[in-house]
C-alpha positions as CSV (number, residue, x, y, z in Angstrom):
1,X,-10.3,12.5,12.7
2,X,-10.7,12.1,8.8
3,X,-8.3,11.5,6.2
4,X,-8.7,12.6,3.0
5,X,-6.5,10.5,0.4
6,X,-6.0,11.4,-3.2
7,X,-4.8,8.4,-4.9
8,X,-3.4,8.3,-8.7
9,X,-4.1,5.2,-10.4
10,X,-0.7,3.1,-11.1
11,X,-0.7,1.4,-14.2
12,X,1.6,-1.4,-12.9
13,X,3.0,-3.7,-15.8
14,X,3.1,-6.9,-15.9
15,X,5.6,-9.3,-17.4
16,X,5.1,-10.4,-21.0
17,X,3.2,-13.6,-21.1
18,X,0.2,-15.0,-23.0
19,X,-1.2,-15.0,-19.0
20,X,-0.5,-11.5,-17.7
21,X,-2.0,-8.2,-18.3
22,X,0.6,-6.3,-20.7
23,X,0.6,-2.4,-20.5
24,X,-1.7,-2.0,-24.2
25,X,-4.4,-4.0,-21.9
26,X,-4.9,-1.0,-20.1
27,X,-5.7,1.8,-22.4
28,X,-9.2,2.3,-22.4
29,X,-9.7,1.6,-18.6
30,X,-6.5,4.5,-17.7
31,X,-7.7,6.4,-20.3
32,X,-11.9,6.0,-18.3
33,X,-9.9,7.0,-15.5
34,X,-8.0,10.2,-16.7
35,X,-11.5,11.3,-17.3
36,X,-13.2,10.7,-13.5
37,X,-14.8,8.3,-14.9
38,X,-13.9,5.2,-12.4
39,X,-16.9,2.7,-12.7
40,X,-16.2,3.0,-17.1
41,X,-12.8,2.1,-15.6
42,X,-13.3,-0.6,-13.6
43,X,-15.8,-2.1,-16.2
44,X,-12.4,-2.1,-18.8
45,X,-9.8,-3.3,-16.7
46,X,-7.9,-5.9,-18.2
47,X,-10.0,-9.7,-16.9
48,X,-6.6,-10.7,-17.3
49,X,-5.0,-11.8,-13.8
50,X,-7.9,-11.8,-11.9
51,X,-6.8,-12.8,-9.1
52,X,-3.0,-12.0,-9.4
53,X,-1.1,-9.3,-6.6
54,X,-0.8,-6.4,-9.0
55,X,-4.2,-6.5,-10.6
56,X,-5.7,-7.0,-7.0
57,X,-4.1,-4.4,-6.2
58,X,-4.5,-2.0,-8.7
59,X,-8.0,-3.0,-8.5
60,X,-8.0,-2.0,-5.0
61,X,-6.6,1.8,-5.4
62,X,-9.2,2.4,-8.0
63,X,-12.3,1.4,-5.6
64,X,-10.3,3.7,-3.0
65,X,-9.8,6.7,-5.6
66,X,-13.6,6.4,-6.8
67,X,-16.0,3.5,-5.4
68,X,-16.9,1.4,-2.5
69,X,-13.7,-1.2,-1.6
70,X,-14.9,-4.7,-0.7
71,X,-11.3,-5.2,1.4
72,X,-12.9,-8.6,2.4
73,X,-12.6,-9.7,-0.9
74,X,-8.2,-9.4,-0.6
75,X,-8.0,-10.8,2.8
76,X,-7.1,-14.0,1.4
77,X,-4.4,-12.9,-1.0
78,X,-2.9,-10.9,2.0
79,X,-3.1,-14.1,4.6
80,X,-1.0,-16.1,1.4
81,X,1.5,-13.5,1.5
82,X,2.4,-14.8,5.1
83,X,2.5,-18.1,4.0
84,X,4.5,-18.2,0.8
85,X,8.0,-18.6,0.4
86,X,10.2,-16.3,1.1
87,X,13.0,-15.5,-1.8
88,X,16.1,-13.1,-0.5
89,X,18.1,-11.7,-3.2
90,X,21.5,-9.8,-2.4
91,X,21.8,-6.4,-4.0
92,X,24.9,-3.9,-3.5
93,X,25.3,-3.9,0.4
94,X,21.9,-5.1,1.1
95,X,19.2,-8.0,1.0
96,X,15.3,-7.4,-0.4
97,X,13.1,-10.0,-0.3
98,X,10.3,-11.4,-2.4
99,X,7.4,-13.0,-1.8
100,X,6.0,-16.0,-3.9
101,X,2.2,-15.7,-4.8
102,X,-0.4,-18.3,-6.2
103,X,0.2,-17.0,-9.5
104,X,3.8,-17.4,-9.7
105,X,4.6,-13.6,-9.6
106,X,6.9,-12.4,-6.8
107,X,6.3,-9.1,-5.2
108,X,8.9,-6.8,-3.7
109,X,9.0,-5.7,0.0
110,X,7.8,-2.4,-1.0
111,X,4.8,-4.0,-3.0
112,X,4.0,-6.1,0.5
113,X,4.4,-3.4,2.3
114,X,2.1,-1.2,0.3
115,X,-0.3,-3.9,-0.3
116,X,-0.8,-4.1,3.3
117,X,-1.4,-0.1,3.6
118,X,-3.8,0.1,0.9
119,X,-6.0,-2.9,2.7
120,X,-5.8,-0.6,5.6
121,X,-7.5,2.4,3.8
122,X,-9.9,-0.1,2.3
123,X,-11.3,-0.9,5.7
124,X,-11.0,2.9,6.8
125,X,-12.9,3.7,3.7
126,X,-15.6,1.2,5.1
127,X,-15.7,2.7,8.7
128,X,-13.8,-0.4,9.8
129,X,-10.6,0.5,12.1
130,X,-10.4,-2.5,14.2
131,X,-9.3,-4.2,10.6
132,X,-7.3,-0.7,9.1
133,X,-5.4,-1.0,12.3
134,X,-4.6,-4.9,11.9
135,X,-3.4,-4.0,8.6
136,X,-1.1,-0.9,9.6
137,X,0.7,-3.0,12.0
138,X,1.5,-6.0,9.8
139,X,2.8,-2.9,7.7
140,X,4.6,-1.7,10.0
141,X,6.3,-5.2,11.2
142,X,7.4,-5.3,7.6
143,X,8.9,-1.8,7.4
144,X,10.5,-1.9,11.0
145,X,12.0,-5.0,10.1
146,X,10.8,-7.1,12.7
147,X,9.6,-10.1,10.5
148,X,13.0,-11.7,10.3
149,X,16.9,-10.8,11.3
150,X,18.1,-11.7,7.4
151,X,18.4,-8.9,5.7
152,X,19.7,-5.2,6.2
153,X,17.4,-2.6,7.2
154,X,15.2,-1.3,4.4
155,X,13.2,1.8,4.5
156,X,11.2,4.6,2.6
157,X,10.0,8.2,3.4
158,X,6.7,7.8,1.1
159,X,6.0,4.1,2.7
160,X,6.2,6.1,6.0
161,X,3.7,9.0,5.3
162,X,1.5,6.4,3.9
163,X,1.4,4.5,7.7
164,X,1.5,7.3,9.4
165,X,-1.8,8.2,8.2
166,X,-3.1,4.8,8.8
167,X,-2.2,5.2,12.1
168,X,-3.3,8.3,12.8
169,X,-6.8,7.2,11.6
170,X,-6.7,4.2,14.2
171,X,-6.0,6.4,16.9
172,X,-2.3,5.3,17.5
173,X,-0.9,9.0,17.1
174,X,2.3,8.0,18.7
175,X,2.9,5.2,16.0
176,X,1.9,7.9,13.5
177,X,4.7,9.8,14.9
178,X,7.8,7.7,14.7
179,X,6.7,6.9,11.0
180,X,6.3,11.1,10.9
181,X,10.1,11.3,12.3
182,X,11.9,8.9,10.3
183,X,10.6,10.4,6.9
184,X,11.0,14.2,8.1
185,X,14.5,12.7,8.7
186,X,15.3,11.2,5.2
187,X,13.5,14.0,3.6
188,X,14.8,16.7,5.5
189,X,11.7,18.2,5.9
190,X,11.4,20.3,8.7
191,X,7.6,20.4,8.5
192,X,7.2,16.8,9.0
193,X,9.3,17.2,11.5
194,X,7.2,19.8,13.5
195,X,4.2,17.4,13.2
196,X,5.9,14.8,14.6
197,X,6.9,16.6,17.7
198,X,3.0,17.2,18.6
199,X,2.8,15.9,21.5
200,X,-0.4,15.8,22.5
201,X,-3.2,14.6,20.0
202,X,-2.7,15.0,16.1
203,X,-4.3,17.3,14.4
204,X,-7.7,17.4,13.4
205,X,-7.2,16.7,9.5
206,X,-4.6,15.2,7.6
207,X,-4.5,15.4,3.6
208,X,-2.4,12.6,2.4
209,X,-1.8,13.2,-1.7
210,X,-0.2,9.9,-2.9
């Protein structure tokens, strides 16, 4: 089974503070990276934040798209994630959650969520699947809900193709299929929606363009 992931560098930015990386820090790195040129890139990232959730992780899609990821290195930041507070904040008809870091910023469920994935490719990347698979189930525990009964259900086709990837690297095909179904479902796609019906192995190669 191989997986072949395509990953476009998000420029996250950061709030405006004499502390955090602001979008004009990035220039010459993105601009490294339009070119293919990912070590230049990494060598220009913003030293700003070095340790904070969206420069670890932005860090961490760059090794992915064009180096050698040391996922060791984020283990710790994701093992705070599971200890931080937990902030719920009530929007329209439902409740999202944030999680407080060390550095004061608070990402989304979406960002947790993703963090988690992206640790999961890291390992894959490094021929590591007993960790990849760790990570794609505290992914999924997030995305199916199951890590508290406070807030409504929140969910996302892209998060879903993302995992179902994951799992589908770690052997888990049936995993790999419910996460298939539920975005074939709020996409309406009814290719996804033939893959996820394969019942017996998956197929041999999966391209995943994020």
């Amino acid at each position: 089974m191989k997986i072949i992931i395509l990953l476009f560098f998000l420029n996250l930015v950061a709030c405006s503070s004499q502390q955090m990386a602001l979008k004009s820090d990035y220039q010459e790195s993105l601009a490294s990276y339009r070119r293919g040129d990912y070590e230049q890139a990494k060598k220009e990232f913003p030293n700003k934040e070095k340790k904070g959730f969206i420069t670890s992780t932005e860090k961490l899609m760059l090794d992915l798209v064009g180096g050698e990821p040391q996922p060791y290195l984020y283990l710790d930041l994701a093992k705070n994630l599971e200890k931080r507070q937990v902030t719920y904040v009530s929007q329209e008809a439902a409740n999202f959650f944030y999680m407080e870091t060390e550095e004061g910023y608070y990402p989304a469920e979406h960002e947790v969520i993703s963090f988690h994935i992206l640790l999961g490719y890291a390992f894959a990347k490094r021929n590591l699947p007993e960790e990849a698979c760790v990570e794609a189930r505290r992914a999924s525990e997030y995305l199916e809900g199951s890590y508290d009964n406070q807030r409504s259900e929140f969910d996302d086709p892209a998060l879903r193709l993302w995992l179902a990837g994951l799992f589908t690297y770690c052997g888990e095909w049936e995993h790999a299929k419910v996460d298939l179904r539920v975005a074939a479902k709020q996409l309406a796609n009814p290719q996804l929606k033939a893959l996820s019906l394969q019942v017996i192995k998956p197929p041999a190669y999966i391209y995943l363009a994020l």
